[in-house]
PAZAPA-4460 file (N, C-alpha, C; in steps of 0.05 Angstrom, whole numbers, plus 32768, in hexadecimal, padded with zeros to 4 digits):
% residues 151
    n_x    n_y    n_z   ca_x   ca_y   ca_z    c_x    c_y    c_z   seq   type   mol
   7EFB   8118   7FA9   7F02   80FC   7FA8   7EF8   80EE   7FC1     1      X     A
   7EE5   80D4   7FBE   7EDF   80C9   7FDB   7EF5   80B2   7FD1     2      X     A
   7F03   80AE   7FF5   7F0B   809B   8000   7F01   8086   7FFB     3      X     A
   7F0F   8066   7FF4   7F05   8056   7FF0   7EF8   8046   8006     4      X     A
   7EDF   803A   800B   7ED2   8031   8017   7EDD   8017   8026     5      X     A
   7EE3   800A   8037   7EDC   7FE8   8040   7EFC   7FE8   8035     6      X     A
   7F14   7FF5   8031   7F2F   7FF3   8025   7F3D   7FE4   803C     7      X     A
   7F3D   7FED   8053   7F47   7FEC   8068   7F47   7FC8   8071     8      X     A
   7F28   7FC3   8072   7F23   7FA6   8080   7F2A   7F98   805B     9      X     A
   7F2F   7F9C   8047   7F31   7F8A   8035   7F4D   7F8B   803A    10      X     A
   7F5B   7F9D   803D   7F79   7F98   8044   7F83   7F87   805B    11      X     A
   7F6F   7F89   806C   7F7A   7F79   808A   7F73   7F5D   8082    12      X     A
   7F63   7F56   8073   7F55   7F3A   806B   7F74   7F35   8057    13      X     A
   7F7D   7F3D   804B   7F8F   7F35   8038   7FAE   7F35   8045    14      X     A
   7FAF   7F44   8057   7FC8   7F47   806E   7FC9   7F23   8080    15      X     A
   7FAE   7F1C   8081   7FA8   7F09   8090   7FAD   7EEA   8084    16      X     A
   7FA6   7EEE   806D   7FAC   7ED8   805D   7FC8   7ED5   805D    17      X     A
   7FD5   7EDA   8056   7FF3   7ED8   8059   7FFC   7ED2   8049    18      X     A
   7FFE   7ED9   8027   8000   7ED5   8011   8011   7EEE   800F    19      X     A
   8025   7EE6   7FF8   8032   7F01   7FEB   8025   7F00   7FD5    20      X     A
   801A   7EF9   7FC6   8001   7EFB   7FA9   7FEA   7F0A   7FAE    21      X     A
   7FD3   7F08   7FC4   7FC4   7F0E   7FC8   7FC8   7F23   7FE4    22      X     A
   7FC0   7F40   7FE5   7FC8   7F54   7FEA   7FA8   7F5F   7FFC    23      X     A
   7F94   7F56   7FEA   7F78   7F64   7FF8   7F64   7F51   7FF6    24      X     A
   7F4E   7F4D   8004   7F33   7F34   8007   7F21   7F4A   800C    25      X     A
   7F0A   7F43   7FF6   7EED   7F56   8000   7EE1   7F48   8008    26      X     A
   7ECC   7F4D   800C   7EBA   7F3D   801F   7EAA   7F28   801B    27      X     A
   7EA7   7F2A   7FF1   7EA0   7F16   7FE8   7EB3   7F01   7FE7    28      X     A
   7ECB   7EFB   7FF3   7EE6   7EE5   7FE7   7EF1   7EF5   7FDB    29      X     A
   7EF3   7F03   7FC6   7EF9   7F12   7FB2   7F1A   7F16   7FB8    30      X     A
   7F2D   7F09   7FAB   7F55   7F16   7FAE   7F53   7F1F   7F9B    31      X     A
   7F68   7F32   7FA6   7F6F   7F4D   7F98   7F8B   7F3D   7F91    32      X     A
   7F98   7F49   7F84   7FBA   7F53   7F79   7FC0   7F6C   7F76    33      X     A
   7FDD   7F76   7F80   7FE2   7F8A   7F75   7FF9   7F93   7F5C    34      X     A
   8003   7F79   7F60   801A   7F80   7F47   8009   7F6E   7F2B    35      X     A
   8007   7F77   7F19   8003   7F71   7EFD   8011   7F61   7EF1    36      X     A
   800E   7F4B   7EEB   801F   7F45   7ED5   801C   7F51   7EB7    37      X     A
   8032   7F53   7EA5   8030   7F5F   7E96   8048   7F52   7E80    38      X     A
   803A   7F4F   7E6F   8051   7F41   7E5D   8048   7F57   7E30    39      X     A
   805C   7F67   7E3B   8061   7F7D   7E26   805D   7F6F   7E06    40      X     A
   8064   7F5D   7E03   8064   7F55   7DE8   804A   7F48   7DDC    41      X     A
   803A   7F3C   7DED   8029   7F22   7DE2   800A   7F2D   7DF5    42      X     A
   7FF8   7F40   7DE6   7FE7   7F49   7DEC   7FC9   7F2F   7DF4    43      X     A
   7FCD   7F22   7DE9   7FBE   7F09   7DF2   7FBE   7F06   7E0F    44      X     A
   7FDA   7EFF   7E12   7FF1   7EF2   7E2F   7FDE   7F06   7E46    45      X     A
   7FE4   7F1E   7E3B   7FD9   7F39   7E4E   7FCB   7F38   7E4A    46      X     A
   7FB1   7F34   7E3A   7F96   7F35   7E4B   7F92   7F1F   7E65    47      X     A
   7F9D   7F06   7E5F   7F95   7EF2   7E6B   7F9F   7EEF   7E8A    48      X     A
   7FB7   7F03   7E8E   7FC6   7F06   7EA2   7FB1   7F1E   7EB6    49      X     A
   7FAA   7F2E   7EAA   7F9C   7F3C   7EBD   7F94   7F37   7ED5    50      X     A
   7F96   7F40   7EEB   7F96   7F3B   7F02   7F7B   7F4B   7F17    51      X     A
   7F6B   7F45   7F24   7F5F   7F59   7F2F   7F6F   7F70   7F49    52      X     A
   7F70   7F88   7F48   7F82   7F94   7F5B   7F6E   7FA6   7F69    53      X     A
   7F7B   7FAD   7F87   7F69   7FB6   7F92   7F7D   7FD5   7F9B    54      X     A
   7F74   7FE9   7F86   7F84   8005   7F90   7F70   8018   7F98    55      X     A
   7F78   8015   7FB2   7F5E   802A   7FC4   7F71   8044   7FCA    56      X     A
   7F5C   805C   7FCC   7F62   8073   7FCD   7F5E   8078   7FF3    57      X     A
   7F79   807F   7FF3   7F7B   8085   8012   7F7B   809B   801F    58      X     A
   7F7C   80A5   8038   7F86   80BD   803F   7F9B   80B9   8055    59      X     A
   7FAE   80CD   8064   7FC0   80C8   8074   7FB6   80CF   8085    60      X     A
   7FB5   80BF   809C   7FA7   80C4   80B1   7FBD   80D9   80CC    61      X     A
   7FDB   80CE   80C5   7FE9   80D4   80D6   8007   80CF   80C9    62      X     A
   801F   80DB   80D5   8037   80CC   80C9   8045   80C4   80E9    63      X     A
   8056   80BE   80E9   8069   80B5   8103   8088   80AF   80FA    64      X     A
   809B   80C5   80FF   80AD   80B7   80F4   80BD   80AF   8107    65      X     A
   80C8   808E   8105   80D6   807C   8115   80F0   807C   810F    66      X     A
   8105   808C   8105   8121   808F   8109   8124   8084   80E6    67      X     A
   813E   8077   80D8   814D   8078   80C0   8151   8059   80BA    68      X     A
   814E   8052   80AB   8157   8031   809D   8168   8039   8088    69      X     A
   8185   8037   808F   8199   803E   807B   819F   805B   8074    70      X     A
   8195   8061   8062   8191   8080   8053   8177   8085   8059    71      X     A
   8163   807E   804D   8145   807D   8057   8137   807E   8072    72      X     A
   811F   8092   8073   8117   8094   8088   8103   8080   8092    73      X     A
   80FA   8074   80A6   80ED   8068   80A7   80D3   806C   80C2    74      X     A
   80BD   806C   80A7   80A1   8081   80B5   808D   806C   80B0    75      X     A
   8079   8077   80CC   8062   8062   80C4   804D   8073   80C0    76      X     A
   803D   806F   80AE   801F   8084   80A9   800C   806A   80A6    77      X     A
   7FF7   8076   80BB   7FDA   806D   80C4   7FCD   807D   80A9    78      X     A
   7FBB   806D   80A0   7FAD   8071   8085   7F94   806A   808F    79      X     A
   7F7A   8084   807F   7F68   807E   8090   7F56   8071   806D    80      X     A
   7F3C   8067   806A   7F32   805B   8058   7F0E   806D   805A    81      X     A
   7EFE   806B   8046   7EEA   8078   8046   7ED4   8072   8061    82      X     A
   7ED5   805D   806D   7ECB   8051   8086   7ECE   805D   809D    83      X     A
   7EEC   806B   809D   7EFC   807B   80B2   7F0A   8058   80C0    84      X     A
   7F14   8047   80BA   7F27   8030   80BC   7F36   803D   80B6    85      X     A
   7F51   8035   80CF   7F6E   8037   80CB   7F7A   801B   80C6    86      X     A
   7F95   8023   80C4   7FA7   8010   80BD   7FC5   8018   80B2    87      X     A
   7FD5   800E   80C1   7FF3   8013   80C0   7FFA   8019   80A4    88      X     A
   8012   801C   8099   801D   8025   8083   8033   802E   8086    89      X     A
   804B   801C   807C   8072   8019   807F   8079   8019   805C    90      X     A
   8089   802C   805B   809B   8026   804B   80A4   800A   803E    91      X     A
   80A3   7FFD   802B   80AA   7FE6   8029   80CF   7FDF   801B    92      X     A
   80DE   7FE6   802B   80FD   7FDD   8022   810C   7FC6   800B    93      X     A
   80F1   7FB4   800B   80F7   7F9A   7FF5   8100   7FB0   7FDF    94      X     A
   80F6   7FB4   7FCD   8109   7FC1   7FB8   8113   7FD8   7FB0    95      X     A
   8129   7FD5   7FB5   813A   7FFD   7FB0   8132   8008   7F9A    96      X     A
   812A   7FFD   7F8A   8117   800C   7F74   8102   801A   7F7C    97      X     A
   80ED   8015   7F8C   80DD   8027   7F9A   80E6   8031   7FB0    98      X     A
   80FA   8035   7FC4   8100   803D   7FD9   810A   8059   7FC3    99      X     A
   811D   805A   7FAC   8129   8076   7FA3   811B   807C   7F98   100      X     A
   8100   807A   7F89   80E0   8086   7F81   80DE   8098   7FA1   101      X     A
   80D4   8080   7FAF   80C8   808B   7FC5   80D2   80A3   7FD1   102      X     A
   80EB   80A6   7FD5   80F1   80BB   7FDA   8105   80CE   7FCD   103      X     A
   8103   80CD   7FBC   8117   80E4   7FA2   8110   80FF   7FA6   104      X     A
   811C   8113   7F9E   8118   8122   7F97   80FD   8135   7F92   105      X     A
   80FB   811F   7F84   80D8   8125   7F75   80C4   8111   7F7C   106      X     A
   80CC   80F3   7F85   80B7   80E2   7F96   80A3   80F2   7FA5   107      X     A
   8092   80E0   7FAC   807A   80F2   7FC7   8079   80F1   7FDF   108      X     A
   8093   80EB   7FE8   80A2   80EF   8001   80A7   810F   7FFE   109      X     A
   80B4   810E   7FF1   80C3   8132   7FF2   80B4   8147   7FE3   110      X     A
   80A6   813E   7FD5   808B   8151   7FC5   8075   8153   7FD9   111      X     A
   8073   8148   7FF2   8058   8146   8001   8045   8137   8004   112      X     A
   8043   8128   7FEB   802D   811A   7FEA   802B   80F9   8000   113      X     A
   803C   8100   8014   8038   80EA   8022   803B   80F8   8045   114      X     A
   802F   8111   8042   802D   812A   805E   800E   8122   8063   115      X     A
   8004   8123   8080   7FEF   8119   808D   7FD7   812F   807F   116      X     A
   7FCA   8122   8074   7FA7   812C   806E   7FA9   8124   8050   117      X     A
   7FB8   811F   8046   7FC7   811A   8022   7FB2   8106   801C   118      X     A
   7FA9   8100   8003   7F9D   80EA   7FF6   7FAF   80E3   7FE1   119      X     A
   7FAD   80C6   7FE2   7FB5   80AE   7FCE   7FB1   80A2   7FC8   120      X     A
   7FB6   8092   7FAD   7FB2   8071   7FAA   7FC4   805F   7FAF   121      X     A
   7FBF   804B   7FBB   7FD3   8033   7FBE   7FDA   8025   7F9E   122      X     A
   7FEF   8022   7F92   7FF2   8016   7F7A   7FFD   7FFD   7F7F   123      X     A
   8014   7FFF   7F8E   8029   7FE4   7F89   8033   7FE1   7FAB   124      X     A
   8020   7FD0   7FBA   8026   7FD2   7FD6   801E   7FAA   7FE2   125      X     A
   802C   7FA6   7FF7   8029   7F8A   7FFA   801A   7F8F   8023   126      X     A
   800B   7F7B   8025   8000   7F7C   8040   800B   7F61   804D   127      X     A
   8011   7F68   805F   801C   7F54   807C   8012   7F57   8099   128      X     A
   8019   7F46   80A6   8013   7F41   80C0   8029   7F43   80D0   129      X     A
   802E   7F57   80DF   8048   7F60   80E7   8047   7F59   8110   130      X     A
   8058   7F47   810F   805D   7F4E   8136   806B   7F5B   8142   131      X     A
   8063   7F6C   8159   806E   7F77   8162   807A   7F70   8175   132      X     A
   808C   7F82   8184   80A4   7F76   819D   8093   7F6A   81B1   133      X     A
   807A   7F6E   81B7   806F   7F6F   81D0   8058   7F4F   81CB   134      X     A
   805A   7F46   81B1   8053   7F36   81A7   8030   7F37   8194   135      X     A
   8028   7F51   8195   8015   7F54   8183   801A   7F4B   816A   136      X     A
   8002   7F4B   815A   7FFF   7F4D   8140   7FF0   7F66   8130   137      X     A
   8004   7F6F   811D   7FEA   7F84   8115   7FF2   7F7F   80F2   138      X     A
   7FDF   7F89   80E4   7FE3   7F8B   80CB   7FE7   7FA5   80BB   139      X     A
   7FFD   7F9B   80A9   8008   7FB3   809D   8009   7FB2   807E   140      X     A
   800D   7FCC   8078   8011   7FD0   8058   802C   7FDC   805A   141      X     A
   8038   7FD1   803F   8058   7FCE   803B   804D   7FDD   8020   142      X     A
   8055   8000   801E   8050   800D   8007   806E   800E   7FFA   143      X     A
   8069   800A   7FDA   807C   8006   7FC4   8072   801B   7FB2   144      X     A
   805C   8023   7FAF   8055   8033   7F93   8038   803E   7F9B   145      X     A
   8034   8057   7F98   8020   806F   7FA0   8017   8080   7F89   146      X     A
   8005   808A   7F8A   7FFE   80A4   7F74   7FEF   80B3   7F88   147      X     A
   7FFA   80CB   7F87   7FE8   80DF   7F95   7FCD   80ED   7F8E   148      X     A
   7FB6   80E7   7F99   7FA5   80ED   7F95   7F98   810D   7F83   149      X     A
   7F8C   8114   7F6A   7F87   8129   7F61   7F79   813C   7F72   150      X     A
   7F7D   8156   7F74   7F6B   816C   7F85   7F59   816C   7F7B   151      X     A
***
């Protein structure tokens, strides 16, 4: 499996914008989405809703874990992209629906699939521009939903 190419700078372009809709920018303009709309009943509705999404295949470059948010641990993993571009990567807490995926039992927290050298795809993840104490800016991905990459 190759790493996705240019993932990294389409994410920082979309971190930049400052949109919660739009998630990734390629180089042509091009926004991404990552959540789907999807309306189950009215197959028309759903074609027309389609969204372009941008799920790039990552690798873990590194993990760091920064102490507990609640019950939850809270870790940052540097994700590297087919370019060799890094870029942060947090847990995203907005919905406890993916925080108890994320780490269940059987999630890919505790199965491995989120241990340093691992490949994945990003499914359901939002990008921001995060400051830090010292007053930087850096950009981040807020992961909600993963698939672990096939051997």
């Amino acid at each position: 499996m190759l790493l996705t190419s240019g993932a990294v700078q389409c994410l920082r372009r979309g971190a930049a914008i400052g949109s919660d809709d739009v998630n990734a920018v390629d180089v042509d303009g091009t926004e991404f989405f990552t959540a789907q709309v999807q309306c189950e009943d009215d197959l028309q509705l759903r074609k027309l809703l389609l969204l372009p999404e941008l799920q790039p295949l990552l690798q873990i470059l590194s993990v760091t874990w920064l102490g507990t948010i609640g019950q939850y641990p809270s870790i940052c993993f540097m994700v590297i992209d087919g370019d060799g571009d890094s870029m942060a990567m947090y847990v995203s807490y907005r919905s406890p629906c993916s925080i108890k995926l994320l780490f269940s039992k059987k999630g890919p927290f505790r199965t491995g699939c989120l241990n340093q050298g691992k490949l994945f795809r990003l499914l359901d993840y939002t990008t921001i521009l995060h400051r830090n104490k010292d007053g930087s800016i850096e950009p981040r991905i807020l992961l909600e939903k993963l698939c672990p990459a096939p051997h």
